[in-house]
N, C-alpha and C positions, 0 to 999 in steps of 0.2 A: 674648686668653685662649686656652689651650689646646681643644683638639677632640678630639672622636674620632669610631670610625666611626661611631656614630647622631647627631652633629652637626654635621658637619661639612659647610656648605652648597654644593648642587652648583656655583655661580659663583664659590669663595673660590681666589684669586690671593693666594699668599705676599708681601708686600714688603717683602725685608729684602737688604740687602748684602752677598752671600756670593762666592767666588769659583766661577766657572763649572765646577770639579769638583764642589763640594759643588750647585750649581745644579743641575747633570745629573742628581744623585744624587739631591735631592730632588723632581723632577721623575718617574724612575720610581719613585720610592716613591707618589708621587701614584697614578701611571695604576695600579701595582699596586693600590692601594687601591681604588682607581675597581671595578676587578676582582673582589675579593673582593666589594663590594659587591655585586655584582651576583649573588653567590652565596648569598647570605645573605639573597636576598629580597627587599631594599628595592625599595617598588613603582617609585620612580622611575628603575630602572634595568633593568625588568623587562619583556621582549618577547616579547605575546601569539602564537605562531603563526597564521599566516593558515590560514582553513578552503583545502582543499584538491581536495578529491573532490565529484563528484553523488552524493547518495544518494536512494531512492523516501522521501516520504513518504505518497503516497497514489497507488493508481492504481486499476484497476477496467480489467474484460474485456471486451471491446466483442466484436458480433457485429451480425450483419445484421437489418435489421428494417424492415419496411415503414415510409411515411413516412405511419403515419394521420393526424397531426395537420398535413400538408400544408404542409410547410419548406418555403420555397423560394418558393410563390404570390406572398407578399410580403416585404418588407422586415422581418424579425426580428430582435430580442432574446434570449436562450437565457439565462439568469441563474441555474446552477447551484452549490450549495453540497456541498461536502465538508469532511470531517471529517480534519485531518491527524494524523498519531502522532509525526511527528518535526521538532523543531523548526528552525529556521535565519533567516540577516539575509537570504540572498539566494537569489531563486529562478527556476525556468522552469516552465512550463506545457508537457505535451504534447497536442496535438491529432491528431484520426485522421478519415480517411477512404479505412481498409481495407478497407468493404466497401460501397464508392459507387460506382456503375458512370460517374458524371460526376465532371470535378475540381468542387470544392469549394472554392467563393470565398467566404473570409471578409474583413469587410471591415474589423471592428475586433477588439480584445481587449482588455477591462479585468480585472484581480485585486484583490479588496481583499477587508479584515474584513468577515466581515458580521456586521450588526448584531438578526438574526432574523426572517424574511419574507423577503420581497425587499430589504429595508434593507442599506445596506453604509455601513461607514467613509467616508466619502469622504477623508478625511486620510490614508489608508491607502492610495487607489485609485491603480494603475498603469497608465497604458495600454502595451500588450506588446508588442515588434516582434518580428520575425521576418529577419535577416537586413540590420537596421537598419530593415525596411520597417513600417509597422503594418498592411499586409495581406498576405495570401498566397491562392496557390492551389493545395492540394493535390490531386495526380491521384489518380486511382482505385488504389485498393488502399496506398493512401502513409500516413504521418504527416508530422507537422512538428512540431519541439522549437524554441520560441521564446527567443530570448539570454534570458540570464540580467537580473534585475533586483533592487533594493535592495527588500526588505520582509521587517521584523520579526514573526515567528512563533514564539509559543509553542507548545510540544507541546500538541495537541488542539485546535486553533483552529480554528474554522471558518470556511471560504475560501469567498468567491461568486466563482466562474469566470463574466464576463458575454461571451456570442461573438455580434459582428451577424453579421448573415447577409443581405447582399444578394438581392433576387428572382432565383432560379436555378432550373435545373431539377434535381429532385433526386427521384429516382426510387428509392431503397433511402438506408436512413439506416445509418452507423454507430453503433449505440449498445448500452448496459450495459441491458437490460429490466425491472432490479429494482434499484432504487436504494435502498430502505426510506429514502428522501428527498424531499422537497418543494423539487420547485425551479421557478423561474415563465417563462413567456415571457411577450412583450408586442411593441405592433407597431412598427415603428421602429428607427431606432439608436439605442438607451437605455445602451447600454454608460456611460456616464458620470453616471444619473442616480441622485441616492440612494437612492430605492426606485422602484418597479414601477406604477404606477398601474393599477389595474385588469386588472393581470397576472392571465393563466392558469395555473395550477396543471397540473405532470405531473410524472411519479414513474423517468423515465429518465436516465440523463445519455446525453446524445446529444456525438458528438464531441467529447467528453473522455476524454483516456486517462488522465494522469500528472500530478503533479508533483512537482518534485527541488529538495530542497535542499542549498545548496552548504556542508561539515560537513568537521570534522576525518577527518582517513584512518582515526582507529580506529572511527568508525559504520558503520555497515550495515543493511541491509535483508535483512526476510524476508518470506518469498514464502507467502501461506494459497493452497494450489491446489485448488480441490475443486468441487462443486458446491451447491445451495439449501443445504448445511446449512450448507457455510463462507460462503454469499452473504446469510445471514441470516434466511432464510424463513421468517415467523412470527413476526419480535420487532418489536418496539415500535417502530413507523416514527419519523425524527427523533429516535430516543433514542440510536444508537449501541450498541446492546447485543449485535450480533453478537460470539460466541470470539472470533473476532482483535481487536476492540474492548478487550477484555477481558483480553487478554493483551496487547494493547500497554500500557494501562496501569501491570500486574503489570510490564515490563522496564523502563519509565520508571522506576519506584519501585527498583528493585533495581541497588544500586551500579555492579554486575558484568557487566547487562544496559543498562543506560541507553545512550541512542546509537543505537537500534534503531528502523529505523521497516518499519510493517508494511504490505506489499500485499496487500488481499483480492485475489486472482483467481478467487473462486469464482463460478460461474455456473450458475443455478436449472436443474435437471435433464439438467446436464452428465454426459457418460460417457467413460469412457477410450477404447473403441474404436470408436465409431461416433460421425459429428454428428446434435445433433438440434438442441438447443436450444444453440445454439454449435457451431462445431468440437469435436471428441472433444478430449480431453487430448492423446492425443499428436500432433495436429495442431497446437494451441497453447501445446505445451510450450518450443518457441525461444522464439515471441514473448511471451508471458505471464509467463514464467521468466526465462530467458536472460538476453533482452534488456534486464532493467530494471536500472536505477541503481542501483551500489553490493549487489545483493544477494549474500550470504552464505549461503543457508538458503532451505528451500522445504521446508514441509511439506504433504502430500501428504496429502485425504483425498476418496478415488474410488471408484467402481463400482459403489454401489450402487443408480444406475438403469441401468446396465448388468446387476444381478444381476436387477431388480425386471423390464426390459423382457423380456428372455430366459424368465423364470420365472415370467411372470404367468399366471394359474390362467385369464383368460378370452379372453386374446392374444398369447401368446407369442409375439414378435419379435426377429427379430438374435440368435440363439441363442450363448454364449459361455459357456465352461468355466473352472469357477478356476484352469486352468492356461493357457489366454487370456488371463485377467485379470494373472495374476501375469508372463506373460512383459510387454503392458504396464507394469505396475512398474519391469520390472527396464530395461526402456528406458529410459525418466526418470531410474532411477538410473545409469545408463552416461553418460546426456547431463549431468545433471546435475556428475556425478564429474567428465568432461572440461573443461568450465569451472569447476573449485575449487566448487562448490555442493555443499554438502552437505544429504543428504535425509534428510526426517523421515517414519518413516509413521508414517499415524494412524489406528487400528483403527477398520471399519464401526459406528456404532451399531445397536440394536436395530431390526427394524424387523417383528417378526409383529405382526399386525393392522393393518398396511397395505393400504393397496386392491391393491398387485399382490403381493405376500407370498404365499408358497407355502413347503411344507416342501422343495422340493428347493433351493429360493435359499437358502432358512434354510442347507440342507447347503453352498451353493456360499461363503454369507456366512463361514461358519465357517472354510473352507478356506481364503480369503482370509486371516483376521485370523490364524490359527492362521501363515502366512508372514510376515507383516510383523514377526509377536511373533518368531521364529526367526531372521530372516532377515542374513546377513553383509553383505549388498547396503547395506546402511539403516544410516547413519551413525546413528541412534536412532527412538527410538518413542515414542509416548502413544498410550495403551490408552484411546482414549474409549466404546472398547464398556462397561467396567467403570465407569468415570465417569459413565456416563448407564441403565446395566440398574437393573431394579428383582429385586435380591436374593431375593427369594421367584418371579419368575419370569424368569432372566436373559436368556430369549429377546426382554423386551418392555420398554422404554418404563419407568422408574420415572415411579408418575403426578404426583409432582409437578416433574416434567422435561417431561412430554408435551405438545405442544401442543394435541391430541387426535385427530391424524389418526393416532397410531403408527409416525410416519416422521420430523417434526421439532419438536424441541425448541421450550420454549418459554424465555419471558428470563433462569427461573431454571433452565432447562435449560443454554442457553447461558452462562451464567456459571459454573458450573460446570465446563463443560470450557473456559472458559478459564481458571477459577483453580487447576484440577488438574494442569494442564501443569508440569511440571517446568524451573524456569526456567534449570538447571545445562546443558541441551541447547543455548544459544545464546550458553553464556560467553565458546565464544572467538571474537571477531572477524574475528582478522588469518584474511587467506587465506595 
């Protein structure tokens, strides 16, 4: 019977006795066919590209922190869970001990789904190497990015990162201090058990820095840089409901934007020029920014415990002018610009009727937002002072935003300014 191109089966050998011209000739008629076919769609001749690049799906800003809950005494389990934004089949885990004054001997590393609690997948669970090894030791001030590994993640999945930790001595911890997470320790190497028994409950992630999934070259990561307000303070612990939460969602869902996975780095009562509560911004502008996987973008929302410490009516501290603040800024964007990152700022919200709020921070607040709205430095903006003011008094807090301290939002605060965000500011990709 005759064929054509939709039936014609991939293993049909012509058998008929022709001479070796006409042979030849029906032979590239063949392979041309073959060709076209492959143009026109049909799956069985269709080749998926392999993913190609790391990109963040999820990281968080570690800083120094005493080691109350005394790592190290004995043999631990750390069984922490994160919320990823972007999806992938294969991935690495980063681990940190930047600000551990001893190396940091870990002695196992599992990744799996978890299944809520301390419960994990076990069908899912990977044990991690590092350099083929399944332990490592990180020296003081170092990370480690462990080989890559096979495991299936959907966008918004939540990971249990489980790290033993052999009995060490361990005199400052690296860790995130505000997790708005429940994640468990327990005594032992557990790293491979399906839940926790009689695990302890704590709300840090302690050396964990990152994880990257390995994704086509058109994704990218964007970088939430700020402080409690981008770190989430005040929403609904385990709910995920921090702006960038929020806005990863919104770029998932939008054609144009899909492909994008988001790094919170904001850190609760962070400042641009001085450390308090973490290194200042631009202390940890390389490695929080910079350095991470595949990002694209970094929006930027700072200084308003730099405005609040300076201006506080009953102790005024580390005194800094909005023309302080804004040369800051214009740093980030210079460092930024030189590695193809482009930056976003994002106007101060309200903050009169704050505990440290004063009329002349008010004045310094204003000056701020009043540059970032003007400014040519800033490859774009989002106004979340306007996003979050209450209209009838725009110096303060709309109350159904407010958490009620007059400084940070609450869940329909935060969803707000992440569904206001304009999501044309991160269409285009490519660097």
């Amino acid at each position: 019977m005759p064929y054509d191109a939709h039936t014609i089966p991939t293993n049909y050998i012509p058998r008929v006795t022709v001479s070796m011209k006409f042979d030849r000739m029906l032979r590239t008629a063949l392979a041309s066919l073959s060709l076209a076919l492959c143009f026109t769609g049909v799956p069985a001749f269709a080749k998926k590209p392999l993913p190609d690049i790391w990109v963040g799906t999820w990281a968080t800003s570690p800083m120094a922190a005493t080691n109350k809950d005394a790592l190290g005494t004995t043999d631990i389990t750390l069984r922490q869970i994160v919320h990823i934004s972007l999806g992938g089949a294969y991935t690495r885990v980063v681990l940190t001990n930047e600000f551990g004054t001893e190396p940091l001997i870990v002695g196992a590393v599992h990744v799996a789904l978890s299944s809520g609690g301390s419960d994990i997948a076990l069908t899912s669970a990977n044990s991690v190497t590092f350099g083929g090894s399944p332990t490592i030791t990180i020296p003081p001030g170092a990370l480690a990015v462990s080989d890559g590994f096979s495991l299936m993640l959907k966008p918004f999945a939540d990971v249990a990162v489980s790290i033993f930790l052999p009995a060490q001595k361990i005199s400052q911890i690296t860790s995130h201090g505000f997790a708005d997470q429940t994640n468990y320790m327990a005594d032992g190497n557990m790293v491979g058990k399906s839940t926790l028994a009689g695990a302890k409950e704590f709300t840090n992630w302690d050396f964990l820095k990152g994880i990257d999934v390995r994704v086509s070259a058109d994704d990218a990561s964007i970088v939430t840089f700020g402080d409690s307000i981008t770190d989430g303070a005040l929403s609904t612990r385990n709910a995920n409901a921090r702006w960038p939460d929020v806005l990863a969602k919104r770029l998932h869902d939008n054609k144009k934007t899909a492909g994008m996975g988001i790094l919170n780095q904001g850190i609760g009562g962070n400042r641009i020029l001085h450390d308090g509560t973490g290194p200042s911004a631009l202390a940890r502008f390389d490695r929080d920014v910079i350095a991470q996987a595949g990002v694209k973008y970094v929006v930027v929302l700072e200084s308003i415990n730099d405005i609040g410490g300076a201006y506080n009516p009953k102790t005024p501290h580390d005194i800094v002018t909005a023309d302080d603040l804004i040369s800051g800024f214009k740093q980030m964007a210079e460092r930024a610009h030189t590695h193809g990152i482009k930056i976003i700022g994002a106007t101060l919200t309200p903050y009169v009727g704050a505990g440290y709020a004063s009329p002349a921070g008010e004045a310094v607040r204003v000056a701020v937002n009043t540059w970032i709205k003007t400014s040519n430095m800033l490859d774009g903006v989002i106004d979340f002072d306007k996003m979050t003011q209450d209209p009838a008094n725009p110096t303060m807090f709309l109350p159904a935003y407010d958490s009620g301290d007059h400084l940070h939002p609450k869940d329909a605060g935060y969803k707000a300014m992440g569904e206001g965000i304009d999501l044309k500011l991160f269409e285009d990709k490519k660097k």
